[in-house]
N, C-alpha and C positions, 0 to 999 in steps of 0.2 A: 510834572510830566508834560513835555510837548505835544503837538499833532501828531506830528509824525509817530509817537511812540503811539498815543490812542491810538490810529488808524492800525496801525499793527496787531496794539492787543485785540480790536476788533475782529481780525481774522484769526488771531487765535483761539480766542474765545470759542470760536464753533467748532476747531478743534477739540477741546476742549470738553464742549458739551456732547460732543457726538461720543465723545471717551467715556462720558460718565455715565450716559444712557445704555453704553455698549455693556457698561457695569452692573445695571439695575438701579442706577440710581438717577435722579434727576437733575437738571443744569440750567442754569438762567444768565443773564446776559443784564446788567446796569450800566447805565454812563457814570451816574451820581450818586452821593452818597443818598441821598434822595429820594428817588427813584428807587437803590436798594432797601430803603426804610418801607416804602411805599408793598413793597412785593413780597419782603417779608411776613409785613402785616397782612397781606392780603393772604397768605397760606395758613393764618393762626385765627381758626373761627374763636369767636368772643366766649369766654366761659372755661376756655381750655387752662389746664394746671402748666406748669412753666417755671425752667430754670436756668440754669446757666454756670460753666466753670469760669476759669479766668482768660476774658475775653475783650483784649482791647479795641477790636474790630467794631464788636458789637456794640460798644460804649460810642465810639466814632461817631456812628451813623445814626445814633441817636433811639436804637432799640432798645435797650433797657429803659430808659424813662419812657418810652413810648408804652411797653406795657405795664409797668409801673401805673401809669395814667392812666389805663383800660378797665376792660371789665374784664379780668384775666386772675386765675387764682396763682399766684408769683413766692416761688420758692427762694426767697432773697440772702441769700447768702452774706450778704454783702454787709448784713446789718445783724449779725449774729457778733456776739457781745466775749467768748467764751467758745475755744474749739469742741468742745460736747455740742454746741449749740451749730456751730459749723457742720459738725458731721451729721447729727440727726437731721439740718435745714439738704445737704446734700446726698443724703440716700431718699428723702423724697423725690428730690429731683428726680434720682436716678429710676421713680416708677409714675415719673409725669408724661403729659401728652407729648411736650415738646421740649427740645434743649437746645438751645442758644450756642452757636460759639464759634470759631473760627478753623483753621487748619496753620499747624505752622508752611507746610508746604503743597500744592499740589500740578502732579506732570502734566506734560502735553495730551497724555493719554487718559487723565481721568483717576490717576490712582492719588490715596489720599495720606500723606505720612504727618503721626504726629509725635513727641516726643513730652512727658506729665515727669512730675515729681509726686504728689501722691494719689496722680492714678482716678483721679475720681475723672478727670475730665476725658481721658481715655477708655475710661470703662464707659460713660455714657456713649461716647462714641459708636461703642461696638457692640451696647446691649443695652438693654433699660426702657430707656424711652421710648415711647410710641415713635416719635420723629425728629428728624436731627434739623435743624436751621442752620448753614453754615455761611456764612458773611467773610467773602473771600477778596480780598483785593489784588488787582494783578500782578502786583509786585511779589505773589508769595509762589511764582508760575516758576516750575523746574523745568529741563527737557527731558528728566526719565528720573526713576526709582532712585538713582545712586545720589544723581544732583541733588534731587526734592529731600534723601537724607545727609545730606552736607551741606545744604540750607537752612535744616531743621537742625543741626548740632554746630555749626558755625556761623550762622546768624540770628535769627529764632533765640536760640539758646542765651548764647552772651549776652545779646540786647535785655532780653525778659530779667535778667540775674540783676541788672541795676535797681530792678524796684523793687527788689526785696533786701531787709539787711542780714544777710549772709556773707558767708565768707568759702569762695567757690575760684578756683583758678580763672575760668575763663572771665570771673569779671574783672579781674586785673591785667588778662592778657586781651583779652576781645577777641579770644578762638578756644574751642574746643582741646581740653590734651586729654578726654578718655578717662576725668579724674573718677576717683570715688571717694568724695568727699562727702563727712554725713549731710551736710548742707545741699546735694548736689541736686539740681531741677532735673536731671536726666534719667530717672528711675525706670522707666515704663515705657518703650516704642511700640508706636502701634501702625502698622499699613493697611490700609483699610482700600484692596484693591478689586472687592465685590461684594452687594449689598444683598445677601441672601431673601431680604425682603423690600418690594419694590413698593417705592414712594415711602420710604422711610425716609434719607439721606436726600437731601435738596441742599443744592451747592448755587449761590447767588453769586456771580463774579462781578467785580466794580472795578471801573474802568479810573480808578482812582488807586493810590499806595495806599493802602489801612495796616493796621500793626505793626509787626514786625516778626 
């Protein structure tokens, strides 16, 4: 990412943030992944329970090992051996203080579109948690609702499908065709365009590309 493009998201970003306050939700502003590591932690008092769906943002910038390292009770998904053990580590999550994770897209205006395959990470999204952490990089920036969902199903979508071994159209095409394959990441859209409870959703934007 050049200058020129920082200076830009720069002035986006407060677009941005003004959209998501406009929403009941809250918005922050990073240059580095760093800096977003730093402000994250700083929202998570010590002690609090914690999880996360599949979030490569978060991995990025170095949050997960961060509270891994803490004094933080950590709903780890990640190390469940057996999907019984999956699922019971991730409906804790789903009645922890805080949840970890990303957005596949979000507009100029504040609204948040995301697209799960089973749904757990869209359901924390929209209920569960005391509070959402979202680790957004500016590269996941639409200009409205319809973009942010044709970002969310034509790039979001295709790229994520490489890391898993399935067998899904778009990962052979590298676009969306609408399939329904039992394989398919695209089960559950969720638009998350007001936050009925304020200072739940905190959206940290990084003046960096993170996921995809």
């Amino acid at each position: 990412m050049d200058l020129n493009e920082k200076n830009r998201n720069r002035l986006l970003a407060g677009k941005i943030i003004k959209g998501l306050e406009s929403r009941n939700m809250n918005g922050y502003f990073t240059e580095t992944k760093e800096e977003a590591l730093e402000k994250a932690l700083s929202l998570i008092p010590e002690g609090s329970s914690l999880g996360w769906g599949g979030s490569v943002s978060i991995q990025e910038i170095g949050l997960k090992q961060a509270v891994m390292e803490g004094n933080y009770t950590v709903y780890n998904r990640d190390n469940c051996s057996t999907p019984a053990e999956k699922r019971e580590m991730e409906l804790k999550t789903f009645g922890a203080d805080y949840f970890l994770c990303s957005t596949n897209a979000i507009t100029e205006d504040g609204i948040l579109v995301n697209i799960d395959g089973n749904a757990n990470r869209v359901a924390a999204i929209a209920y569960g948690p005391l509070h959402v952490i979202m680790i957004v990089g500016m590269n996941k920036v639409a200009k409205d609702e319809q973009h942010a969902m044709l970002r969310a199903r034509n790039t979001a979508a295709p790229i994520n499908t490489q890391r898993f071994p399935i067998t899904v159209p778009c990962k052979e095409t590298g676009s969306c065709v609408n399939c329904k394959s039992r394989d398919t990441i695209c089960c559950q859209f969720l638009t998350t365009r007001y936050s009925r409870h304020a200072g739940r959703i905190h959206v940290i934007l990084v003046n960096e590309n993170l996921g995809f």
